[in-house]
Every structure is written in structure tokens, then in C-alpha cells.
C-alpha positions in Angstrom: 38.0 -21.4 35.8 40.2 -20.8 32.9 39.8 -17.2 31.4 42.2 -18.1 27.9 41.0 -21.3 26.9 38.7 -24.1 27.0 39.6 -27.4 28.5 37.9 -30.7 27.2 38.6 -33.6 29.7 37.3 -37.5 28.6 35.1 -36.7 25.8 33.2 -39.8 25.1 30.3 -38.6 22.8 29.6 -40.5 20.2 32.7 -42.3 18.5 35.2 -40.0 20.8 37.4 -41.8 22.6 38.0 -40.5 25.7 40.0 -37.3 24.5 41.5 -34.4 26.2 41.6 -30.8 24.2 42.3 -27.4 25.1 40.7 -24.9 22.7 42.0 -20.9 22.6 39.0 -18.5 24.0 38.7 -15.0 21.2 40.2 -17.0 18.3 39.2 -18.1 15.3 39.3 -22.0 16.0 39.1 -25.0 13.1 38.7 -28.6 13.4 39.6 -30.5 10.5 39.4 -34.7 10.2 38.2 -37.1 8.6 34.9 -38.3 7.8 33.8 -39.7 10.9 36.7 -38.9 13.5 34.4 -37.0 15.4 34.8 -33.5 14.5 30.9 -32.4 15.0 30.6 -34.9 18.1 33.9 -32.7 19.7 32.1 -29.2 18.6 28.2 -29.9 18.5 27.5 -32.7 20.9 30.0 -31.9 23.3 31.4 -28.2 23.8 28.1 -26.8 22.5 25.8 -28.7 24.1 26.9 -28.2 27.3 27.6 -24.8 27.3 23.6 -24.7 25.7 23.0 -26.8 28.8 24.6 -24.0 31.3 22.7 -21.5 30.0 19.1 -23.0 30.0 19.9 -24.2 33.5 21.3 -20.6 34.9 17.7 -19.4 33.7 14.6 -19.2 36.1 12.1 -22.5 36.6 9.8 -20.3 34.5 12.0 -19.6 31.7 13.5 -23.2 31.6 9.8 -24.2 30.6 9.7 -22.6 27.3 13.2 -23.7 26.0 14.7 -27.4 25.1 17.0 -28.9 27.5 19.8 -30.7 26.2 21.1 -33.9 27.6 24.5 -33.6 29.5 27.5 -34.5 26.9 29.3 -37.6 27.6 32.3 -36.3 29.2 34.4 -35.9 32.6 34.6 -31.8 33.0 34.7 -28.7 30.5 36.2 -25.5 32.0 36.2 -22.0 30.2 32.9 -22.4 28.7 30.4 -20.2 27.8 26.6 -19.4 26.5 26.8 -20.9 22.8 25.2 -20.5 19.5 25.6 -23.1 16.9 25.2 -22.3 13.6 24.6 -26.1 11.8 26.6 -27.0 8.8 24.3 -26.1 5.9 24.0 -23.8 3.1 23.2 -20.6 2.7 19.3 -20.2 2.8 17.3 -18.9 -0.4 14.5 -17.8 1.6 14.1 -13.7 1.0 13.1 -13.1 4.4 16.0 -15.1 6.1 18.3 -12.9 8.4 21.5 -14.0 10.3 19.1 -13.5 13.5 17.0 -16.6 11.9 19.7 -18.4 10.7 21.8 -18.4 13.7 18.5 -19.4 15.9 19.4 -15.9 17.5 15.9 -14.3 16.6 13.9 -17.3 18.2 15.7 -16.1 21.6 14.8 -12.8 21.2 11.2 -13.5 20.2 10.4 -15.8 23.0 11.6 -12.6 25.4 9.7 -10.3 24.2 6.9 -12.7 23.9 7.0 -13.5 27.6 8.4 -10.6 29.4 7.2 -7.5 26.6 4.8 -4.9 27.1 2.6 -5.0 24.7 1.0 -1.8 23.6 -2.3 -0.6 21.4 -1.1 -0.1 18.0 -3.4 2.2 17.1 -3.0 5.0 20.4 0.4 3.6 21.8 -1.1 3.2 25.0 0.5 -0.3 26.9 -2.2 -3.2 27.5 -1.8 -6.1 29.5 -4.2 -8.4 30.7 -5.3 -8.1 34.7 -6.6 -10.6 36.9 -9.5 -9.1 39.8 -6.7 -9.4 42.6 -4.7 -7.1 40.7 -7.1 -4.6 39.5 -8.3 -4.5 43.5 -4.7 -4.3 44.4 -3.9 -1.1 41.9 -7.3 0.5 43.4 -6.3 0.5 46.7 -3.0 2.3 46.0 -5.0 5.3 45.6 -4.8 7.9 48.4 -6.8 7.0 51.9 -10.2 9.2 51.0 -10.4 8.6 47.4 -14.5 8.6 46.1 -14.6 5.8 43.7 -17.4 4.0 41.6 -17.2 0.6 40.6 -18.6 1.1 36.6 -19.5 -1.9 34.2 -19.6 -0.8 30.6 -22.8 -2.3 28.8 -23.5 0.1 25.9 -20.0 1.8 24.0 -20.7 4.6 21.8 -23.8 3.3 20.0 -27.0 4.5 19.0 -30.7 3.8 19.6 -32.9 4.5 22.9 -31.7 1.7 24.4 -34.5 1.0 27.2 -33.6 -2.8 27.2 -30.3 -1.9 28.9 -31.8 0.0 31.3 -34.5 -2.6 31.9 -31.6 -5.6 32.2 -29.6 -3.9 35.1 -33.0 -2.5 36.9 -33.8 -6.4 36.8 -29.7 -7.5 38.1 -31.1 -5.7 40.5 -28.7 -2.3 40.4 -30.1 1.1 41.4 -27.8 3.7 39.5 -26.5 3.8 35.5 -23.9 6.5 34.5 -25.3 7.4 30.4 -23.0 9.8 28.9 -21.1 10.8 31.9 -23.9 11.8 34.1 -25.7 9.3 36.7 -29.0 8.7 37.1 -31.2 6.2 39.0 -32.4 3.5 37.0 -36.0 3.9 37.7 -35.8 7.9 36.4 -37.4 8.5 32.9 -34.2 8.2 30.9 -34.8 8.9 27.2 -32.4 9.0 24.4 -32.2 10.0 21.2 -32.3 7.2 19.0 -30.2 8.8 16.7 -27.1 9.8 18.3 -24.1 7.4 19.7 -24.3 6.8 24.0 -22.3 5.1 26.5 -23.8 3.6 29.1 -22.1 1.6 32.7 -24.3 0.1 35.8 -23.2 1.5 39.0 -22.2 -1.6 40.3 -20.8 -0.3 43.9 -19.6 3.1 45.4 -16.9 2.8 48.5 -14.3 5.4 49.9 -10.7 3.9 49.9 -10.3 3.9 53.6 -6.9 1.8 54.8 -3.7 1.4 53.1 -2.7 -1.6 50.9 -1.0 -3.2 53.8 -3.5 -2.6 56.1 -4.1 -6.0 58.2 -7.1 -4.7 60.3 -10.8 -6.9 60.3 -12.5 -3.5 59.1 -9.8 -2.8 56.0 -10.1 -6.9 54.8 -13.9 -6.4 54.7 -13.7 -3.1 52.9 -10.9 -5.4 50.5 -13.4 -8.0 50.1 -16.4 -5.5 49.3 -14.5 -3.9 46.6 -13.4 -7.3 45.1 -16.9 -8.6 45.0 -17.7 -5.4 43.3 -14.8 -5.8 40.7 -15.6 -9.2 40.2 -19.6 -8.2 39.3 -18.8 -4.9 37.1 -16.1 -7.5 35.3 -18.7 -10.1 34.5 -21.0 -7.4 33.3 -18.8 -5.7 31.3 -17.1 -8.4 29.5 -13.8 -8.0 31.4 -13.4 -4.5 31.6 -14.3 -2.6 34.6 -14.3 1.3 34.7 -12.5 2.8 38.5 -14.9 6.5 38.0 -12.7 8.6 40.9 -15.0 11.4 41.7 -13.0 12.6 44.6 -13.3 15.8 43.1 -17.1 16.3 42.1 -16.0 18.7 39.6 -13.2 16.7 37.4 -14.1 13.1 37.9 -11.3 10.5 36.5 -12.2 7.5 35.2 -9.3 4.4 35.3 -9.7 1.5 32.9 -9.1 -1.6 33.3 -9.1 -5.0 31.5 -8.6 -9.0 32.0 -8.0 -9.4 28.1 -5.5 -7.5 25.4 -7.7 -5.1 24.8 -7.5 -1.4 24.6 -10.8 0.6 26.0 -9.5 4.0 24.7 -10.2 3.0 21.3 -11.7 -0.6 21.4 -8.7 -2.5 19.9 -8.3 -6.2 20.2 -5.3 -7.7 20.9 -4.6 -11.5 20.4 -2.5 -13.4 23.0 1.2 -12.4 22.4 3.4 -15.3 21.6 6.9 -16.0 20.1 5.4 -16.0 16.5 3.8 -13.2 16.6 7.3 -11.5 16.5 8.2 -13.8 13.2 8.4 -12.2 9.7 8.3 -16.3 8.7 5.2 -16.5 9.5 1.6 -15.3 8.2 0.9 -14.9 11.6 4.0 -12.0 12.5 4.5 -11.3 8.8 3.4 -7.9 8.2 0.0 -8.2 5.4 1.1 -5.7 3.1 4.6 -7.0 1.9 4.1 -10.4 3.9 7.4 -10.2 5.9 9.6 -9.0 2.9 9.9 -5.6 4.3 10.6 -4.5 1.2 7.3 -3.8 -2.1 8.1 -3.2 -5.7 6.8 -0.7 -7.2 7.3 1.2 -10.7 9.9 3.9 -10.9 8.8 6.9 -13.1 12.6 7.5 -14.4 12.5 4.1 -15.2 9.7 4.6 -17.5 11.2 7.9 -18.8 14.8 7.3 -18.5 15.5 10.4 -21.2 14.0 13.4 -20.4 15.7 14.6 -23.7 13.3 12.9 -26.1 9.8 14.1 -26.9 6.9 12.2 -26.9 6.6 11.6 -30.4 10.3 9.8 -30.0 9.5 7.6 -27.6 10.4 9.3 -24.1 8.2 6.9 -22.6 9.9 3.4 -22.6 7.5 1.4 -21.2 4.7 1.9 -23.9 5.5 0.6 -27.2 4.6 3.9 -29.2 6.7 3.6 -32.1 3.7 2.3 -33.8 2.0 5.7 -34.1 -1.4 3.7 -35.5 -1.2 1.3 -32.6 -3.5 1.8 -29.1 -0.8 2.7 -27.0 0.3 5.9 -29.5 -3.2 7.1 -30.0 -4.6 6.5 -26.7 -1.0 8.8 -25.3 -1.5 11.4 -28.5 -5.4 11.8 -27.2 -4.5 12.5 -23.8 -2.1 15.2 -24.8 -4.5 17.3 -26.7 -7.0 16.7 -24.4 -4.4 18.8 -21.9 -2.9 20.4 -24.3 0.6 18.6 -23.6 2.9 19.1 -26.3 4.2 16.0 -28.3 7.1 17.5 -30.2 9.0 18.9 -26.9 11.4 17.2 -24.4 9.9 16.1 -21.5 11.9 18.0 -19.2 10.4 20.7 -20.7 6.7 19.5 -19.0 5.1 20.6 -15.9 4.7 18.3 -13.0 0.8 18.2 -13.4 1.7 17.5 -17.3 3.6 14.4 -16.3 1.6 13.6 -13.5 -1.2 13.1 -15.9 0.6 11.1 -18.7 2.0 8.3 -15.3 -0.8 8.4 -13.6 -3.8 9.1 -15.6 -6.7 11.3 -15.8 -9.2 10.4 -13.1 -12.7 10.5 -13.9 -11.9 12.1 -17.1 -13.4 10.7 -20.1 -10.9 11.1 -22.7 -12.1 11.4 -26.6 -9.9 9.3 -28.9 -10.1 9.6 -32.5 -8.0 7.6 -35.0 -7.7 6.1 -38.3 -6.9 2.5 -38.4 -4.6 0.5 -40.8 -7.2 -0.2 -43.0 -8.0 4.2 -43.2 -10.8 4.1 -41.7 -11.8 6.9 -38.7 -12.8 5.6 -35.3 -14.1 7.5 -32.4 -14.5 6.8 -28.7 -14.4 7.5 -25.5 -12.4 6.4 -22.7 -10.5 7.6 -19.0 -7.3 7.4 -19.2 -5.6 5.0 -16.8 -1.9 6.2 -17.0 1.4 4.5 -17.8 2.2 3.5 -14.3 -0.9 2.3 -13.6 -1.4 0.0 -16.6 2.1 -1.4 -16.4 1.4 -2.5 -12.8 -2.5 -3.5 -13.7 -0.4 -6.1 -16.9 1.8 -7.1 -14.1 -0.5 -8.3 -11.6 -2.5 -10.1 -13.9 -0.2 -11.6 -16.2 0.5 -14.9 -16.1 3.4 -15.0 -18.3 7.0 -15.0 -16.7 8.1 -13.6 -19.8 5.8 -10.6 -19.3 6.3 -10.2 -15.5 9.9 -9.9 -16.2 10.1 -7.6 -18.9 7.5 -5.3 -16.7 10.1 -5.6 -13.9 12.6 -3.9 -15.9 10.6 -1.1 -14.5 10.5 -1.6 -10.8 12.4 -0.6 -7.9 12.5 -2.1 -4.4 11.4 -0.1 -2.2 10.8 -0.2 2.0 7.5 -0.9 2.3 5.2 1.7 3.3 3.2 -0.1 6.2 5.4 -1.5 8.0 8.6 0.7 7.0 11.0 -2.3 6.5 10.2 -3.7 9.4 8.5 -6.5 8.3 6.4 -7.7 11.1 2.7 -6.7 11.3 1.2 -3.8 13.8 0.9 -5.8 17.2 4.9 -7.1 17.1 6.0 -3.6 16.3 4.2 -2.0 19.4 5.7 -4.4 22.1 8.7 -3.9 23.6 11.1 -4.6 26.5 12.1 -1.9 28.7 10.9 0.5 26.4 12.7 -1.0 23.4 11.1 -2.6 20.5 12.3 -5.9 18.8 12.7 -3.8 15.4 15.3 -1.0 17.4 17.1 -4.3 18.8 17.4 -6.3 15.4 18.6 -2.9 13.7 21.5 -2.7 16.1 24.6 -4.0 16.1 24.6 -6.9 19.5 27.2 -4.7 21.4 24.9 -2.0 21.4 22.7 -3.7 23.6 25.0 -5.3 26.0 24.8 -2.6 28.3 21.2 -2.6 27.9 20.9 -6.7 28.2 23.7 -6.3 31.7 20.6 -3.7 33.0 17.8 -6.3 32.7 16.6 -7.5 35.9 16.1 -11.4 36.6 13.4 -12.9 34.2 10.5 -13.5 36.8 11.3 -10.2 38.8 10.7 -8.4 35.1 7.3 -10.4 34.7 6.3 -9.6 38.2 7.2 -5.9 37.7 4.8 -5.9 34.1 2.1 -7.6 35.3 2.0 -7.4 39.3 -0.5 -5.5 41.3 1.2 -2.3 41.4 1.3 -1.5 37.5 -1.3 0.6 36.5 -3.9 -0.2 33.5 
């Protein structure tokens, strides 16, 4: 195969005629024609869709099923060809949250890997969660060491209060002898009470066994031991809604307990999980789009040295630009001059001159405190009330939310900034998409990075089923 340059030979797509064409490889390369001489048929429907072609078909059976295959191109044989992106003859988009990942189709590549090959992980404790069939919980239990004490635990009650007696009287009556309530076990005909008041876990003892024979034991006596324990994984599973608790009590004195789960769904802390999928990793998308700034990354938000932009001026001169006190009988002025003797914060002054609680008052307002503002009105008469005082930051961004002027909104923000937003740090995508990741790499590190930064990393990879296989098979721990 030519290394230096592609070579086109009979290229019959479309209104080609049969054309040979040898193209430079690492150059900048332009074809220019007329309209209709077959310029996108040579580029698109020809080079690029066979090299897209290659590529699906180098990929595993399993891979192949999520991804469009293209038709072979009309033509005899194209050497020197590579994995292609196509980037389609349109304009630039207007959309905010459109990246060159999205544009380029790039992103939709990287989303469906880390949809199908990702760990994904609780967002809340970190901790990774995959979903377990039986045969592979009963295959990760019997990698403990020969000799290992285990029992098979269902969890009914999580952390809940109340005495609880129709649990106990529903697994006497499933026809189990032994409950484990708050750690310690009991039989479940013993006078167990509770105090209604206080939260209590409680798990039927669905089986106890003694990991006898190694996983690759073949013996009659180890596949009946196998088949006991999967029965018993199988029951506590049912009971327990899918999650089944391995209690190793080996050593009496420091029992363990492994947890495990045929659903996303983190015991530790009780988060759910929904099924991981290629949109869940798109910012385009209310369903990846992170809920605070939905998929921007970015929030606006008022800037105090926007709204004092001379720390020079008093108050009485107008530091504050984004009140309109100049009218010293208007609301703003008097509601601003009330505040200040309430705290004693000097009008005549320059702002620099105030301390940080001072200012911090007069942006953001008073709290609970009622403020008493006396004034006399145009017409000379005195009037008196009483009021909290919301702050100027807080009013300008109360006007601007409920405003449904454009004029308005866009005078107001004269006064904003952009900033990264605070839950999702510029990320964009919402908790679940953050905590995934491949190989210990989350989609946000790899869409930061330049893409030769993550050659080396991408060369590493193994082959996409053996990466599945390695997540999700029997020997990966809950």
C-alpha cells in the first residue's frame, strides 16, 4: 500500500466517469470544478465513504451494530486510504453549545464509546456501578479464598423507621429462619422489638455456605455447591429487588459485607442510575445537558465592578451605576440613603473607602432586616415605611428574570459577566456523564485535550469486546 499518496482507480459514482486520481497523503488537498463535474461524488461518495467503510468493518460484530454502514463506492480499487471524517459543506453553526467535536461528528464517536464500553460511577460517592447478572455475582463469590464464611443477605428494610413486625412476619412466612437487623442476626421467631422511632436495616438470611473448591473446580461436589449458592443468589436477588448483600464473616470479629446489584444502582448511598447511552454524554440534549446552565457550560451572572465601575465616586454621585439615583426623591435614592443610615454607611465618601461588610450590604442586601424609610415626596409630603432591603445585585437579577422587555434584558446585561458555571464547572454535561469514564479517563479530560494527547492512550486500548468483557465479566468486583 502506498504510504505518500492515495490512488483512485475507475471511479464511477455518481456522474464520474470512470476516472483515475492520485491524491498527496499530509497535504492540504483542493478540488475545484464546476457545478456538477463531480467534485463531492470524487471526495464524499467515493474516497470518504470507503475509507468510512474500512473503518466500521475493521471494528468488532458488536461494535459494527451501533454504527451506519456505508454502501461500497462505485469504483475499481483505492490504495493509501485511511479512517475519515467528513466535515459536510455547510455553514458555520449558530447554536451556543456547538463544538468542533459536534460539528465534525467526532463527539458522536466518542459518546457512543463511552456509552458502551465506560465505567460508570456513583456521582455522589465516586464509587463504579455496573449492572450484574446472577452468573456473575456467583462467579465474583467464588473467587474468594477456599474457606471463606459467607451469608447470602436480601435487603428488605434500608435505614427506615418504625417496629417493622410485618417484615419480620413476611420472611417467617417465605419460610426463612434467620434476619440480620442492624448488623446483628437473630432468628426470626425471637422477640425482636424496635424502636419505632429510630432508622433500621433489615436483610433475610437467605443461605449460609463455606466457599469450598476453586472457580475452576469441575468436581460433582463443587457444581452442587455452584448450584446451591446460585439458587441462593437468585432468591436473596428477587427479595431484595436486585441487590443481594455477600456478609463474609470468616472472621467472627470484623465481618465484611460485598454488595452487589443487577441495576445502576449504588447501595452505599442509594443512588439511581439510568441506563447509560450515547445521549447521555450530549450537552445537545436535555437528557446529557447539565440542568443548571442546560449544556452552555457557561451562567451569567452580575459583576459587582460592573455595578460600581468607580470606586472614586461617593454614593451621593452615583457610584452605583446600575440604580438610577440621580433622582434623589425617586425609590431607588431613598430606599439606598435609608439603608446607609440604617448601617451607618457614609454617603458623602468614596467607595473604596467602605468596608467589605459595608458593600456587602448595599449588593446584596440586608437579610431579614426590616429597613425604616422615611421620605418626602414631590408633592412635600413625609412618608414612612418599612421594608428589607433586597440589594442591588439582587434586584437587577430579580428585573431581569422577569422582564419581558428585550430592551430591559439588555440594558441589565450591561451588567453581566459570563462565567463557568458552578455545577457542572464548564463541563456542560449533567452528574451521571461526568462520572463515567474509559480507562480511568472521563469524556470531559478527553474533550479538553488536544487529540494527540490521547493517541498513546487510544494505541493502549484493548479490542472493543475484550474491554466489555474485562468491565462487566465475572471477575470484576461490585
Amino acid at each position: 500500500m502506498s504510504l505518500d499518496k492515495i490512488i483512485v482507480r475507475g471511479a464511477r459514482e455518481h456522474n464520474l466517469k470512470n476516472i483515475d486520481v492520485e491524491i498527496p497523503r499530509d497535504k492540504l488537498v483542493v478540488i475545484t470544478g464546476l457545478s456538477g463535474s463531480g467534485k463531492s461524488s470524487l471526495a464524499f461518495d467515493t474516497i470518504f465513504a470507503e475509507g468510512q467503510r474500512r473503518y466500521v468493518e475493521s471494528l468488532s460484530a458488536y461494535a459494527r451494530q451501533f454504527l451506519g454502514q456505508m454502501e461500497k463506492p462505485d469504483v475499481d480499487n483505492i490504495e493509501g486510504l485511511s479512517p475519515a471524517v467528513s466535515i459536510d459543506q455547510k455553514g458555520v453553526s449558530q447554536n451556543p453549545r456547538s463544538t468542533v467535536g459536534t460539528v465534525t461528528e467526532i463527539y458522536d464517536y466518542l459518546r457512543l464509546l463511552f456509552a458502551r464500553v465506560g465505567t460508570p460511577h456513583c456521582p455522589v460517592c465516586g464509587r463504579p456501578v455496573m449492572p450484574q447478572s446472577a452468573e456473575q455475582i456467583v462467579g465474583n463469590v467464588l473467587t474468594m479464598p477456599t474457606g471463606t464464611r459467607i451469608q447470602v443477605l436480601a435487603p428488605l428494610v434500608q435505614d427506615r423507621k418504625g417496629h417493622h413486625q410485618s417484615v419480620f412476619d413476611d420472611v417467617r412466612k417465605a419460610g426463612f429462619v434467620r434476619v440480620r437487623v442492624n448488623g446483628e442476626v437473630h432468628q426470626v421467631d425471637d422477640k425482636i422489638e424496635l424502636d419505632r422511632y429510630k432508622n433500621h436495616t433489615i436483610e433475610a438470611v437467605v443461605d449460609r455456605l463455606v466457599i469450598r473448591h476453586a472457580p475452576d473446580d469441575m468436581s460433582e461436589e463443587a457444581a452442587s455447591d455452584r448450584s446451591r449458592l446460585t439458587d441462593s443468589i437468585e432468591t436473596a436477588l428477587l427479595l431484595g429487588k436486585g441487590i443481594v448483600i455477600i456478609n463474609d464473616v470468616t472472621d467472627a470479629a470484623n465481618p465484611t459485607d460485598h454488595l452487589y446489584s443487577e441495576h445502576l444502582y449504588c447501595p452505599y448511598d442509594g443512588t439511581s442510575i439510568p441506563p447509560i447511552e450515547p445521549r447521555t454524554f450530549s450537552f445537545n440534549t436535555p437528557y446529557g445537558a447539565c440542568p443548571e446552565c442546560q449544556g452552555l457550560g457557561i451562567q451569567k451572572e452580575i459583576d459587582p465592578d460592573l455595578v460600581v465601575p468607580n470606586k472614586e465616586l461617593t454614593l451621593t454621585d452615583g457610584a452605583i451605576t446600575g440604580w438610577p439615583t440621580e433622582d434623589k426623591a425617586g425609590y431607588y435614592w431613598q430606599l439606598l440613603k435609608a439603608t446607609a443610615q440604617h448601617f451607618d454607611i457614609p454617603l458623602d465618601v468614596p467607595v473604596r473607602q467602605l468596608s467589605q461588610q459595608q458593600m456587602r450590604i448595599l449588593l446584596y442586601g440586608s437579610g431579614n432586616e426590616s429597613i425604616d424609610v422615611r421620605y418626602r415626596n414631590r408633592e412635600g409630603a413625609t412618608r414612612h415605611y418599612g421594608t428589607k432591603y433586597e440589594g442591588v445585585i439582587p434586584n437587577l437579577w430579580r428585573r431581569f428574570r422577569e422582564s419581558t422587555s428585550d430592551y430591559v434584558r439588555e440594558k441589565l446585561e450591561e451588567y453581566m459577566v459570563d462565567r463557568p458555571c458552578r455545577t457542572c464547572e464548564g463541563t456542560r454535561l449533567q452528574p451521571v456523564a461526568r462520572a463515567a469514564d474509559v480507562a480511568g479517563v472521563p469524556i470531559v479530560t478527553v474533550t479538553k485535550q488536544a487529540v494527540v494527547k490521547h493517541l498513546d492512550r487510544a494505541r493502549g486500548l484493548e479490542d472493543l469486546e475484550l474491554t466489555l468483557n474485562h468491565i462487566s465479566g465475572p471477575t470484576r468486583p461490585y
